[in-house]
C-alpha positions in Angstrom: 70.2 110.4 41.3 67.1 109.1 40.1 64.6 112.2 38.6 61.9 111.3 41.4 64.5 112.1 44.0 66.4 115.9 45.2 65.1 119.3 45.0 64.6 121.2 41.7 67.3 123.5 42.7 70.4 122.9 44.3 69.8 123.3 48.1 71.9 122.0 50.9 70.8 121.3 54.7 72.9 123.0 57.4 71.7 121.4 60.4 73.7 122.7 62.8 71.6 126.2 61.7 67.8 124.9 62.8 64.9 127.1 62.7 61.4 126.5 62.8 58.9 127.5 60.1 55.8 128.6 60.5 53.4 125.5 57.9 52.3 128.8 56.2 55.5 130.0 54.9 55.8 126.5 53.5 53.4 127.1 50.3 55.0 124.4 47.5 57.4 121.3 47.6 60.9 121.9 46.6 61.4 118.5 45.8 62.2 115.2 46.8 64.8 113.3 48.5 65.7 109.6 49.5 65.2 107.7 52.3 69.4 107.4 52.7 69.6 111.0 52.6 66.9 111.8 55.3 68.4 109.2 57.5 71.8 111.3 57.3 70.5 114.5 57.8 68.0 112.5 61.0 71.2 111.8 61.8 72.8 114.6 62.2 70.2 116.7 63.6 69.9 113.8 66.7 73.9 114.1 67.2 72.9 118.1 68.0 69.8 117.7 69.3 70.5 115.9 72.1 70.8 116.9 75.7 74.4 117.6 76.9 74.9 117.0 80.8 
């Protein structure tokens, strides 16, 4: 992975766990990630996300 990319720790999303944050909790940037890997975790929070009839 390139060094501009991931978080400075290791980390892992679990999006079938969402939450919301309050923006004042968030105080520093854990890092970075890549496009390809936001587009699987939009992904997979859209999959969960939406409505079920």
């Amino acid at each position: 992975m390139p060094p501009d990319c991931g978080p400075d720790r290791a980390s892992h999303a679990k999006c079938e766990d969402v939450r919301s944050v309050a923006r004042e909790r968030l105080t520093r940037r854990a890092g970075r990630f890549s496009p390809a890997t936001m587009k699987e975790v939009e992904d997979r929070l859209r999959i969960l996300l939406r409505p079920h009839y």
